[in-house]
MARGU-796779 format. One record per residue (C-alpha): residue in three letters; x, y, z. Coordinates in steps of 0.02 Angstrom, whole numbers, padded with zeros to 5 digits, always signed. Layout:
N
AlaXYZ...
This chain:
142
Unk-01979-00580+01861Unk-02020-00764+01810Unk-02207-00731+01833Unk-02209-00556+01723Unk-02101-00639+01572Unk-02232-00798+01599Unk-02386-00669+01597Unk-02307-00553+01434Unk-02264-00707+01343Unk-02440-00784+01376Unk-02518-00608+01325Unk-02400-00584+01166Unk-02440-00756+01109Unk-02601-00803+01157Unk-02711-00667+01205Unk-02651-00502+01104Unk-02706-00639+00948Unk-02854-00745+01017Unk-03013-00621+00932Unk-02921-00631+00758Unk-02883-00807+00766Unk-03044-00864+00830Unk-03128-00774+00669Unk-02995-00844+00544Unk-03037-01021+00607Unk-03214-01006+00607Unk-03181-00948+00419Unk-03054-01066+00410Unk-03183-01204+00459Unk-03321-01161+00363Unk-03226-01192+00219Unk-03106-01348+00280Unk-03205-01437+00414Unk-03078-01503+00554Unk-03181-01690+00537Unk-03123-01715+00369Unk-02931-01651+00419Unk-02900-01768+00570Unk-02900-01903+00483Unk-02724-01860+00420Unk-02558-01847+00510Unk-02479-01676+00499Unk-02340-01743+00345Unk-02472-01807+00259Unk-02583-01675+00288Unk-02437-01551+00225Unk-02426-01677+00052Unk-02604-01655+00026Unk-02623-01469+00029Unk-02445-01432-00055Unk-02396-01578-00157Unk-02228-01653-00157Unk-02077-01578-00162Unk-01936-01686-00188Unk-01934-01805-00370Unk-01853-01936-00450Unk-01849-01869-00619Unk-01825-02023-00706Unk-01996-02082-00651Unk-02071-01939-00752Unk-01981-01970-00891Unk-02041-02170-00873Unk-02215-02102-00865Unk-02227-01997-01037Unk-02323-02032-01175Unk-02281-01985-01339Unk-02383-01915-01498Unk-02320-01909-01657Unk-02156-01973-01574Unk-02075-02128-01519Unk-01977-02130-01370Unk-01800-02159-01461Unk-01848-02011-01582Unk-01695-01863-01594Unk-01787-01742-01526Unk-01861-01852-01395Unk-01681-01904-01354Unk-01614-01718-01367Unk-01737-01664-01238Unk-01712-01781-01107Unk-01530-01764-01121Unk-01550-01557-01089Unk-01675-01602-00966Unk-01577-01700-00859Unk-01427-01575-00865Unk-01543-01420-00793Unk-01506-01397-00616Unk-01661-01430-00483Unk-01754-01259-00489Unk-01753-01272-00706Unk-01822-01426-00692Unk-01957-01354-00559Unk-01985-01221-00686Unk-02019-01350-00819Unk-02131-01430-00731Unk-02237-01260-00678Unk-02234-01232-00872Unk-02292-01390-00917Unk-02427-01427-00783Unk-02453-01249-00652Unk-02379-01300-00532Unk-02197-01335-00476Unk-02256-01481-00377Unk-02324-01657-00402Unk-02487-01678-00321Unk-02518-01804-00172Unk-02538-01954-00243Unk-02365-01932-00321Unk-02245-01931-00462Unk-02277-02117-00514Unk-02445-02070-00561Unk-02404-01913-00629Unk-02416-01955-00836Unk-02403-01822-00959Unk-02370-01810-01160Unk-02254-01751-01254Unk-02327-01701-01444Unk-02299-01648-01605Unk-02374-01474-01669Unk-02318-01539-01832Unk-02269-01370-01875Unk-02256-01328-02068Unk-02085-01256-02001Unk-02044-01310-01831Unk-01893-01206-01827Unk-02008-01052-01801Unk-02111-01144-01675Unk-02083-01131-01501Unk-02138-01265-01373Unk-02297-01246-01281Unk-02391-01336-01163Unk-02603-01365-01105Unk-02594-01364-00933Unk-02743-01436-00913Unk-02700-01598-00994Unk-02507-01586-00984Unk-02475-01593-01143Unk-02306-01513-01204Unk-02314-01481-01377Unk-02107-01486-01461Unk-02089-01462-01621Unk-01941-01557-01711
């Protein structure tokens, strides 16, 4: 009995899969050559391809720069205090709205910088806040 469970286990695991995972990985490898990958250990591996996960917030808010604003501004003061009252997935969301992504890339949150701006609106009350991605800029009108 030993030796059949051994032998379907082996099969169901290993051999049933081996032709599809022998293309994927020479796909795989094409793409992502395993020399430039070893040189990383499997966490930081992980960090490089998905960013982190985990954030001390108040290091992003230490690395904003402001147009148009100054850091002790109302509005600048209003947002930080709603920001820091949104529980962890809103401010995950935030941070997908502001830069595409819910995560901080590898080299982490302390270099992570972004700007807060001014539209300066002709009436900021029908303005909504918007962001460029690309440059992580969040534009919030007063």
């Amino acid at each position: 009995r030993k030796e059949f469970v051994d032998l379907y286990v082996n099969y169901v695991f290993n051999e049933s899969i081996r032709k599809p995972f022998e293309d994927f990985m020479q796909g795989f490898s094409r793409g992502c050559p395993a020399r430039k990958w070893k040189m990383f250990h499997p966490t930081e591996l992980q960090i490089v391809l998905q960013g982190h996960a985990e954030f001390d917030w108040h290091l992003l808010e230490k690395n904003v720069t402001y147009s148009q604003y100054k850091k002790l501004d109302r509005t600048i003061r209003n947002f930080w205090t709603v920001f820091y009252r949104l529980p962890e997935e809103k401010k995950k969301m935030f941070l997908a709205f502001l830069s595409g992504s819910d995560r901080i890339p590898g080299y982490g949150l302390e270099y992570f910088t972004f700007c807060i701006a001014d539209p300066q609106a002709e009436n900021p009350d029908e303005v909504y806040p918007f962001a460029n991605t690309c440059s992580r800029i969040l534009f919030l009108p007063r």
